[in-house]
VOPAGU-2260 file (C-alpha; in pm, 1 decimal, decimal comma):
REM VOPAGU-2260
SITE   aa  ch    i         X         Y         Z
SITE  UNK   A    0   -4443,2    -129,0   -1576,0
SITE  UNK   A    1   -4251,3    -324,8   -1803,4
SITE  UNK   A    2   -3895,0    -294,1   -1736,3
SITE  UNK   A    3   -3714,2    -537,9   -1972,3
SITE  UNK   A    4   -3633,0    -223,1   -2191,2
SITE  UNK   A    5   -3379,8     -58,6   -1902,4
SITE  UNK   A    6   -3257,3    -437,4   -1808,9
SITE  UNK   A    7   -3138,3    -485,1   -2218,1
SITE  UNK   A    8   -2998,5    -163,1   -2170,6
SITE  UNK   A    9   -2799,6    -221,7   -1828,4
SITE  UNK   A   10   -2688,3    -596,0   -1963,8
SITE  UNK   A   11   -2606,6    -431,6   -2255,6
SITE  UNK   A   12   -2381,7    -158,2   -2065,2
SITE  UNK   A   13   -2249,1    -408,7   -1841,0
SITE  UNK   A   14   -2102,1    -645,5   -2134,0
SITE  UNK   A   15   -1945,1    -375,3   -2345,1
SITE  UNK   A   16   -1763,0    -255,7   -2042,6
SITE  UNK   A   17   -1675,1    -607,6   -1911,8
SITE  UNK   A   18   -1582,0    -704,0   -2307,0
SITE  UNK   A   19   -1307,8    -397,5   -2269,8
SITE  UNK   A   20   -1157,7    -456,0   -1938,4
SITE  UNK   A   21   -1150,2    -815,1   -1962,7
SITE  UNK   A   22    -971,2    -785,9   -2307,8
SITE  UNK   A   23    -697,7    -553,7   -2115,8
SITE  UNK   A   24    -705,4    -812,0   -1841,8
SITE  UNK   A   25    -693,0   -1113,9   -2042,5
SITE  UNK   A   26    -393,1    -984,4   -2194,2
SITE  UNK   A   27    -197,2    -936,1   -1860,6
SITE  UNK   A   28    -276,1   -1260,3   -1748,2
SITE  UNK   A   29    -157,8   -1400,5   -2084,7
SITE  UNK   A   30     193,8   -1179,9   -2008,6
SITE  UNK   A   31     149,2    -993,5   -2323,2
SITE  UNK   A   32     133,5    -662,9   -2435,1
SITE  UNK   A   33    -112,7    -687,3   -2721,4
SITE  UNK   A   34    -175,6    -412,3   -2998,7
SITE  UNK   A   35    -299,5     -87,4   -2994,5
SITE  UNK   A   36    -477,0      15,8   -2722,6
SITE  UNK   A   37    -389,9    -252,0   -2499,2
SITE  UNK   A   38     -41,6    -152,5   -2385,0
SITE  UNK   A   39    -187,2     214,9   -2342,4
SITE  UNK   A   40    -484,2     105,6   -2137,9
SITE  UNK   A   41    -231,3    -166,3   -1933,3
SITE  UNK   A   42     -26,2     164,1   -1779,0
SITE  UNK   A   43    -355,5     244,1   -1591,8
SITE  UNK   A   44    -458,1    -126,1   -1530,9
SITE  UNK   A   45    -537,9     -71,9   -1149,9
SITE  UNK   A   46    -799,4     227,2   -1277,9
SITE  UNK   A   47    -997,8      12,7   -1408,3
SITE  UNK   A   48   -1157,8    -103,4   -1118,2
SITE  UNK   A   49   -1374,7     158,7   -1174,6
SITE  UNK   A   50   -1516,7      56,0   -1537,6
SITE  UNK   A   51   -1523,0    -282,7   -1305,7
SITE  UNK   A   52   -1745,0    -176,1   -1092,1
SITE  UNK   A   53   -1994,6      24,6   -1249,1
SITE  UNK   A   54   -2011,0    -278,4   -1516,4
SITE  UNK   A   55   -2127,3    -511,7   -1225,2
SITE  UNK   A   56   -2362,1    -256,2   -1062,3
SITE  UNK   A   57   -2551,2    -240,5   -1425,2
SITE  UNK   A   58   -2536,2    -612,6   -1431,6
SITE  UNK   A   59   -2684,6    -646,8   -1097,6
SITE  UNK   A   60   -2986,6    -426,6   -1159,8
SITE  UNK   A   61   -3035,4    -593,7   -1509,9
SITE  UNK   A   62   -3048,2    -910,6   -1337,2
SITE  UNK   A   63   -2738,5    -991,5   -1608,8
SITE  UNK   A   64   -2628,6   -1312,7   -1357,0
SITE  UNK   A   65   -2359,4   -1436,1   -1666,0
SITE  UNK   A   66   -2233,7   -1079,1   -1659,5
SITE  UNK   A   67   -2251,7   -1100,2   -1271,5
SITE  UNK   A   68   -2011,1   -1412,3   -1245,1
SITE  UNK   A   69   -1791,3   -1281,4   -1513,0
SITE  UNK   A   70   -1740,2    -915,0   -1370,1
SITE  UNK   A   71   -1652,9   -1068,7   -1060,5
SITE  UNK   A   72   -1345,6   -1301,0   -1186,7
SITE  UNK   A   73   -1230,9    -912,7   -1410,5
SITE  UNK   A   74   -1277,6    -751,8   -1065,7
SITE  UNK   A   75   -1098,5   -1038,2    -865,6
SITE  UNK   A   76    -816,4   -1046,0   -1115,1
SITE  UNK   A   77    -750,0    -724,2   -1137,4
SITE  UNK   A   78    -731,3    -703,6    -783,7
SITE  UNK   A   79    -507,4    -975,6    -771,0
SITE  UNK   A   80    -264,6    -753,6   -1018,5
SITE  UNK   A   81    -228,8    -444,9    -772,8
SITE  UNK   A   82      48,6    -654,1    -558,7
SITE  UNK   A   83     376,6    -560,5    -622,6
SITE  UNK   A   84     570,2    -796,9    -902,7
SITE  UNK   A   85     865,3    -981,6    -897,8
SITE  UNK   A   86    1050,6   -1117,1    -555,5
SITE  UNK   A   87    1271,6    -930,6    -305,4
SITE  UNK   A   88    1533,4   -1024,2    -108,2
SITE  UNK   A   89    1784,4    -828,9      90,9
SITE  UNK   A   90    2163,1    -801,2      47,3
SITE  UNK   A   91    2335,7   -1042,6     263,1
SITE  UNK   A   92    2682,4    -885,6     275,0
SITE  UNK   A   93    2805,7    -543,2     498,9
SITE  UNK   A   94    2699,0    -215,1     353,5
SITE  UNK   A   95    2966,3     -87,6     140,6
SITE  UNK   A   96    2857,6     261,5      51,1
SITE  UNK   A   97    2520,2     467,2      50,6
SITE  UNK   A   98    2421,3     715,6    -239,1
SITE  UNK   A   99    2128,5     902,6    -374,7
SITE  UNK   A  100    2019,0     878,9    -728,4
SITE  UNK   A  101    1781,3    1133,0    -871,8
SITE  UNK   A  102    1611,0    1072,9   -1244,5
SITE  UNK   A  103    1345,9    1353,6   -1401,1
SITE  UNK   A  104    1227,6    1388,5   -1767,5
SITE  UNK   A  105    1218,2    1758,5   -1809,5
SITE  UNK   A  106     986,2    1769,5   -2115,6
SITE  UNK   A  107    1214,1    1874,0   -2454,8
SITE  UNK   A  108    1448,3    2083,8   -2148,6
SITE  UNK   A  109    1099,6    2280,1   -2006,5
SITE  UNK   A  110    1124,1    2162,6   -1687,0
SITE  UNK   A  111    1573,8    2232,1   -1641,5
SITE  UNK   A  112    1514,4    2586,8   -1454,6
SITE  UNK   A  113    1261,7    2389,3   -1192,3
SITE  UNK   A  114    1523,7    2128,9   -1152,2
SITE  UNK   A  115    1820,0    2322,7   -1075,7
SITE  UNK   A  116    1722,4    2443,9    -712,6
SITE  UNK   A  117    1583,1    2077,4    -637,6
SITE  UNK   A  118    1914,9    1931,4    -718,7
SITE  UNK   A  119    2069,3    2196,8    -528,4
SITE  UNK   A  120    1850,8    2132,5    -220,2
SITE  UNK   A  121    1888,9    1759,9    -275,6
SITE  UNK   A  122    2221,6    1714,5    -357,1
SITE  UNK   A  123    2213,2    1410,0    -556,9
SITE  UNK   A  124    2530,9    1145,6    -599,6
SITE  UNK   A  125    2415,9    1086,7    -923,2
SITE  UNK   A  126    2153,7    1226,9   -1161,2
SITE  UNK   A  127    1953,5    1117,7   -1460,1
SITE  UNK   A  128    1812,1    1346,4   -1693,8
SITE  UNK   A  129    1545,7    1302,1   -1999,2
SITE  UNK   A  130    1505,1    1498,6   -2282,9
SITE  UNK   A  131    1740,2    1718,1   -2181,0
SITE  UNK   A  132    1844,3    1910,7   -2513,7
SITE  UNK   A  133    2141,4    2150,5   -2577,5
SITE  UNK   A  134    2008,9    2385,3   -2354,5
SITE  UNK   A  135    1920,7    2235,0   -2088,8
SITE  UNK   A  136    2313,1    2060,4   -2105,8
SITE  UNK   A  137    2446,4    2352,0   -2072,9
SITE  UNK   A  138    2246,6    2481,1   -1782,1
SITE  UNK   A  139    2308,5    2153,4   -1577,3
SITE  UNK   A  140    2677,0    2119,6   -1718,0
SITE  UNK   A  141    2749,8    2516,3   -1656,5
SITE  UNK   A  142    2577,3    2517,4   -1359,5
SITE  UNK   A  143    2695,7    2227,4   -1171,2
SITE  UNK   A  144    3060,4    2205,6   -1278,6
SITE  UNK   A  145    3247,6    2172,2    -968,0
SITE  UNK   A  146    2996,8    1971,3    -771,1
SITE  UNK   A  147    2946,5    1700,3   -1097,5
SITE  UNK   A  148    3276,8    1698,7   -1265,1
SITE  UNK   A  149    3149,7    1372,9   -1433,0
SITE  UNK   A  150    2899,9    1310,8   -1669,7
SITE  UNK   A  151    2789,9    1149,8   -1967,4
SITE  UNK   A  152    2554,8    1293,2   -2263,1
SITE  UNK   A  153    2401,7    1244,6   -2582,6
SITE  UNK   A  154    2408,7    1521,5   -2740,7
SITE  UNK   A  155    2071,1    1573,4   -2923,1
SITE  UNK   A  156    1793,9    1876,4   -2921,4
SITE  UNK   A  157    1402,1    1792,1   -2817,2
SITE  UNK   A  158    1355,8    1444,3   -2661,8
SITE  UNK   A  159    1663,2    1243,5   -2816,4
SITE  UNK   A  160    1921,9    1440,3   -2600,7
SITE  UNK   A  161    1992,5    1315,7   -2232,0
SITE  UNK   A  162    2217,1    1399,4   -1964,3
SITE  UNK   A  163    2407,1    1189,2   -1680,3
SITE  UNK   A  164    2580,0    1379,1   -1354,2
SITE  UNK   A  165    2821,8    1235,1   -1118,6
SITE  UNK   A  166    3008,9    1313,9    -802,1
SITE  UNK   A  167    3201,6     965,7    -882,3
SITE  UNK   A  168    3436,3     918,3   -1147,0
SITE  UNK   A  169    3249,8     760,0   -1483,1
SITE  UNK   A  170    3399,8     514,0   -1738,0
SITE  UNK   A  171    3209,6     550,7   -2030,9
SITE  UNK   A  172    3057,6     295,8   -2180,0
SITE  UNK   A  173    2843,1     238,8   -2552,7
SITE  UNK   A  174    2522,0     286,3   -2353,6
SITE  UNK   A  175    2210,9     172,6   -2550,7
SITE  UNK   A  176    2126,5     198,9   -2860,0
SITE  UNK   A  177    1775,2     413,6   -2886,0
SITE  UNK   A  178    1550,4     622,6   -3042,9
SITE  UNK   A  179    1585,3     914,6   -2761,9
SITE  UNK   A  180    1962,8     876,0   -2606,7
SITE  UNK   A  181    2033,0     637,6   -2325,5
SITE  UNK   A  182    2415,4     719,7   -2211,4
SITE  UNK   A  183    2577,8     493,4   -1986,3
SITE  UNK   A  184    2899,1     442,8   -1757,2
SITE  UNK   A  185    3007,9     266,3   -1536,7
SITE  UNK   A  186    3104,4     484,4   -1183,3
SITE  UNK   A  187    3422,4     423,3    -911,6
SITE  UNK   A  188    3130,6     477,2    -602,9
SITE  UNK   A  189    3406,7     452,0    -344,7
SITE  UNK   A  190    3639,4     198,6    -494,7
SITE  UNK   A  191    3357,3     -63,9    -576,0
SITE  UNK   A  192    3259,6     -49,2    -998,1
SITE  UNK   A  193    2887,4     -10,0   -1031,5
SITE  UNK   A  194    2693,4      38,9   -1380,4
SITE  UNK   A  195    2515,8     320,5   -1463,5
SITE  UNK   A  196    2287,0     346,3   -1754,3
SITE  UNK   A  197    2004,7     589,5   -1844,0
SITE  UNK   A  198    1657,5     456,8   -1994,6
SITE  UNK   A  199    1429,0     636,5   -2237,9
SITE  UNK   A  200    1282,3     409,9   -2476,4
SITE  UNK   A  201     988,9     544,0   -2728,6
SITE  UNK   A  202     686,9     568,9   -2568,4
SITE  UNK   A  203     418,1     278,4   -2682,2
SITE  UNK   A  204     239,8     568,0   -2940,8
SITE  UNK   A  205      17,3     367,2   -3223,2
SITE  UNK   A  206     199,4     206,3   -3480,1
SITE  UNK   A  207     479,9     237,3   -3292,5
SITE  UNK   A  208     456,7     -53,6   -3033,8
SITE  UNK   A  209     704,2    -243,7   -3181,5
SITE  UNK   A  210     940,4     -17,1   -3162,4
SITE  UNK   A  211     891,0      52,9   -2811,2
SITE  UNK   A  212     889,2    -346,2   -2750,3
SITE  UNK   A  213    1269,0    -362,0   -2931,0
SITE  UNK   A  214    1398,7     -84,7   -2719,1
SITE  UNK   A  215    1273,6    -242,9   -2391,6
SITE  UNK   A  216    1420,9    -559,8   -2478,4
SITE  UNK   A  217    1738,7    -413,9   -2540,2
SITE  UNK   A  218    1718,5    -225,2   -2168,7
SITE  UNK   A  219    1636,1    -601,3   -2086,2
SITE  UNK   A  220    1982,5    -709,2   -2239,2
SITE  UNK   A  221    2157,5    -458,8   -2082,0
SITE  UNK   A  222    1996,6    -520,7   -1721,4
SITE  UNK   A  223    2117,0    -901,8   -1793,4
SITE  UNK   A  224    2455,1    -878,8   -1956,2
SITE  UNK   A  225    2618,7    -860,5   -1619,4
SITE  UNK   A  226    2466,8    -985,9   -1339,5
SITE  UNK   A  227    2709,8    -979,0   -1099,9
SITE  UNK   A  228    2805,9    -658,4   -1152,1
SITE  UNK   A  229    2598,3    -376,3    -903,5
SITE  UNK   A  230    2373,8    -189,1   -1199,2
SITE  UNK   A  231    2146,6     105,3   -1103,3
SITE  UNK   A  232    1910,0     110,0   -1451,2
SITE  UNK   A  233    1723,7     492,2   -1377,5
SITE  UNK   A  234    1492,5     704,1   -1636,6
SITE  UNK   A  235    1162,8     766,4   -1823,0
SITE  UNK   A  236    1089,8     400,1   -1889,8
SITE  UNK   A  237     759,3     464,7   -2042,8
SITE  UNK   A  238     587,1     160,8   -1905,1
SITE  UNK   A  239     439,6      53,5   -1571,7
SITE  UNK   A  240     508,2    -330,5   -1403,6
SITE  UNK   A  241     167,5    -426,4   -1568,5
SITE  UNK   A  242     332,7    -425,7   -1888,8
SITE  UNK   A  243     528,7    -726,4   -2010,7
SITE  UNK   A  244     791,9    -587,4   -2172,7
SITE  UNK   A  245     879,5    -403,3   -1831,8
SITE  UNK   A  246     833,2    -719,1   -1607,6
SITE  UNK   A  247    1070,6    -889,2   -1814,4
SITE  UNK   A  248    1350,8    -636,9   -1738,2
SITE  UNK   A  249    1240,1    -691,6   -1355,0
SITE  UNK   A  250    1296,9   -1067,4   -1470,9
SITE  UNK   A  251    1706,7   -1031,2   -1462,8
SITE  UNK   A  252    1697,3    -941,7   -1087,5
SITE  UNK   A  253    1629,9    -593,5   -1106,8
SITE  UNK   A  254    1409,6    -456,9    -812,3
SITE  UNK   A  255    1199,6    -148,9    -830,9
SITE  UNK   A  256    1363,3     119,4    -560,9
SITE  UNK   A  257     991,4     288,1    -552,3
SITE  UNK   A  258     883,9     -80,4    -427,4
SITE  UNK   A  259    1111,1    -128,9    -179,7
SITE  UNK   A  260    1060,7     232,4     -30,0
SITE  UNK   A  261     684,9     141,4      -7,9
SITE  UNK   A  262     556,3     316,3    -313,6
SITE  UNK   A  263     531,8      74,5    -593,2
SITE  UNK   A  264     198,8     242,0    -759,7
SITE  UNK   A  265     244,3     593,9    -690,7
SITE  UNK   A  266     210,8     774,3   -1012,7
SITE  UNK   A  267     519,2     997,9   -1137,2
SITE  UNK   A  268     270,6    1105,4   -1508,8
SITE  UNK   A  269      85,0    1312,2   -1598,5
SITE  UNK   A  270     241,5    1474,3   -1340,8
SITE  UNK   A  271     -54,8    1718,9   -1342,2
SITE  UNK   A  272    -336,7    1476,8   -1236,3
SITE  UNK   A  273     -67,6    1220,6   -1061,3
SITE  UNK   A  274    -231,4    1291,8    -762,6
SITE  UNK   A  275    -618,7    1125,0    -900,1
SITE  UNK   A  276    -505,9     932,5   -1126,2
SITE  UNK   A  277    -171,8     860,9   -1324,8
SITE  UNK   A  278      97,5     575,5   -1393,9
SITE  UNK   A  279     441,1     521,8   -1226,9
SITE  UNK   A  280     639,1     510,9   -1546,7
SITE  UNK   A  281     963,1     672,0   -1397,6
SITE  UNK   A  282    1171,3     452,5   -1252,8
SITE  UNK   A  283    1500,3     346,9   -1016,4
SITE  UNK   A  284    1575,5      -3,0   -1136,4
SITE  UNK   A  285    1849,4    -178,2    -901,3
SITE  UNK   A  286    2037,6    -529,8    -901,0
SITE  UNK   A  287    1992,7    -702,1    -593,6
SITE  UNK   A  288    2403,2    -524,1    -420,9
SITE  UNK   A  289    2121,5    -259,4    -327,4
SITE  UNK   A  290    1895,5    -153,0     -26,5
SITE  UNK   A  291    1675,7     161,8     -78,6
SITE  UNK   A  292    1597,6     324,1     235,5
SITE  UNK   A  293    1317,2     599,3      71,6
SITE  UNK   A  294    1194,4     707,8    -198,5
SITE  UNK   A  295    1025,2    1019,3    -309,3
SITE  UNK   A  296     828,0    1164,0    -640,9
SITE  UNK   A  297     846,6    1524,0    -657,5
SITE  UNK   A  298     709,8    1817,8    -852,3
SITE  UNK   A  299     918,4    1972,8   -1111,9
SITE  UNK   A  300     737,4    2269,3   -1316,2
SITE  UNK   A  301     795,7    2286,3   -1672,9
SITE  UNK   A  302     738,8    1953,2   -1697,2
SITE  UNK   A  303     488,6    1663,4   -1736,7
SITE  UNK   A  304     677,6    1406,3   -1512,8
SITE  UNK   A  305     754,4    1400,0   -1115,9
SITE  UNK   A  306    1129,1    1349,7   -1044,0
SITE  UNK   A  307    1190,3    1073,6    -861,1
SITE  UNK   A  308    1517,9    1064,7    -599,8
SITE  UNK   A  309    1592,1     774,2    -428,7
SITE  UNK   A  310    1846,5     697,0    -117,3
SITE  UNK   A  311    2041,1     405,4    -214,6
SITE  UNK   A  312    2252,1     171,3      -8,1
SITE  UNK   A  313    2522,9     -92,6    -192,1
SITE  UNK   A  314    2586,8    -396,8      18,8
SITE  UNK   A  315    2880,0    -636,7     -24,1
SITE  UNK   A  316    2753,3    -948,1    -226,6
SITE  UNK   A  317    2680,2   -1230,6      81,0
């Protein structure tokens, strides 16, 4: 039986898979974003493995050895690109003060009645909330107005409004400029300034990349403008650490909290299929005063994301 027919058809399989992963892969190793759908596809980068694989299986059946060789650098690269970015190193000086941070994008205010009882039961030092409209301001403001007399807001309905609680007294500060709001402060966390400043850039939608490049980079300003200063940078950052834009911001010194807790590719959306298959987009972004001793993604109904609380420790600069 002749079975060049089913080989054309497996090389054939093989390359048009291997032409679309290694285009997303290419462009990661270049430290790029690209266009449209690259910086989608890059948010589930360590996914495709699976394209990966099933690419070389057809290959090896077709007898494809060019595919072969070239499925195995996509594969070994992207493998390579599952370990953690950026460096780490450890305060040097005494701990100064601990504190837990919680951030949560509650979907145009959906998810606010879910979140109450979890910032209830985890009683928070500081929380960060996304898309949190009029009404869900007034729930979290009402609700919680003797145990976070501080907080900062912009007041906006759907996604553009966003809320910031405190137990520690806030200075308020310009925040940055956005699409969606992004308050900021800077908080008195027992006698020792540290910044505060809520992320929410656009999300990287077609024909809006660009956009969602700009408001990045000015996160990445921000994150750089005072490096000396402790900064905890916490929110809906809509991008993962295989996206340039985001590994930039990681660039200034920042460190991932969800890394240093161990869980540096657990996914906090969809939070629906997070579980199988998602991308950690929400994140706890810290300057290196900080120590974070866990971290946890959790379940809010009402909303697509996971909450993510961290417990944070500031160290005296060594």
């Amino acid at each position: 039986m002749d079975r060049r027919p089913g080989r054309r058809l497996g090389a054939w399989c093989a390359g048009l898979l291997l032409a679309g992963v290694g285009a997303v892969t290419g462009c990661r190793a270049a430290d790029t974003d690209g266009v449209t759908p690259v910086p989608q596809l890059l948010a589930f980068l360590p996914w495709l493995l699976l394209p990966t694989g099933f690419a070389l299986l057809c290959a090896l059946l077709a007898r494809w050895w060019p595919g072969l060789v070239c499925g195995v650098a996509v594969l070994g690269l992207l493998a390579w690109y599952q370990e953690p970015y950026g460096k780490v190193t450890e305060p040097g000086g005494p701990p100064l003060a601990t504190l837990r941070v919680l951030t949560s994008n509650v979907e145009f205010g959906h998810g606010t009645p879910a979140l109450v009882p979890r910032i209830r039961d985890l009683r928070p030092d500081v929380v960060f909330v996304e898309e949190c409209e009029y009404t869900c301001q007034a729930a979290l403001e009402g609700g919680f107005g003797t145990d976070y007399p501080y907080r900062r807001a912009v007041r906006a309905a759907g996604s553009q409004g966003s809320l910031i609680l405190s137990r520690f007294p806030l200075r308020p500060t310009a925040g940055v400029p956005g699409t969606m709001g992004m308050p900021g402060a800077v908080a008195d966390v027992r006698g020792h300034a540290v910044r505060l400043q809520l992320a929410h850039p656009m999300p990287p939608l077609p024909r809006q990349v660009g956009l969602w490049h700009r408001e990045l980079g000015r996160l990445r300003s921000f994150a750089a403008a005072a490096p000396r200063t402790p900064t905890v940078l916490a929110g809906d950052f809509n991008a993962t650490q295989d996206h340039a834009a985001f590994r930039r911001i990681l660039d200034t010194g920042l460190t991932d909290a969800a890394r240093l807790a161990g869980h540096d590719r657990t996914a906090s959306w969809p939070a629906r299929t997070s579980s199988v298959i998602g991308a950690q987009i929400d994140h706890v972004l810290l300057s290196p005063d900080f120590t974070a001793t866990s971290a946890r993604f959790l379940r809010v109904a009402g909303t697509d994301h996971r909450a993510l609380v961290v417990d944070l420790t500031l160290h005296q600069r060594g």
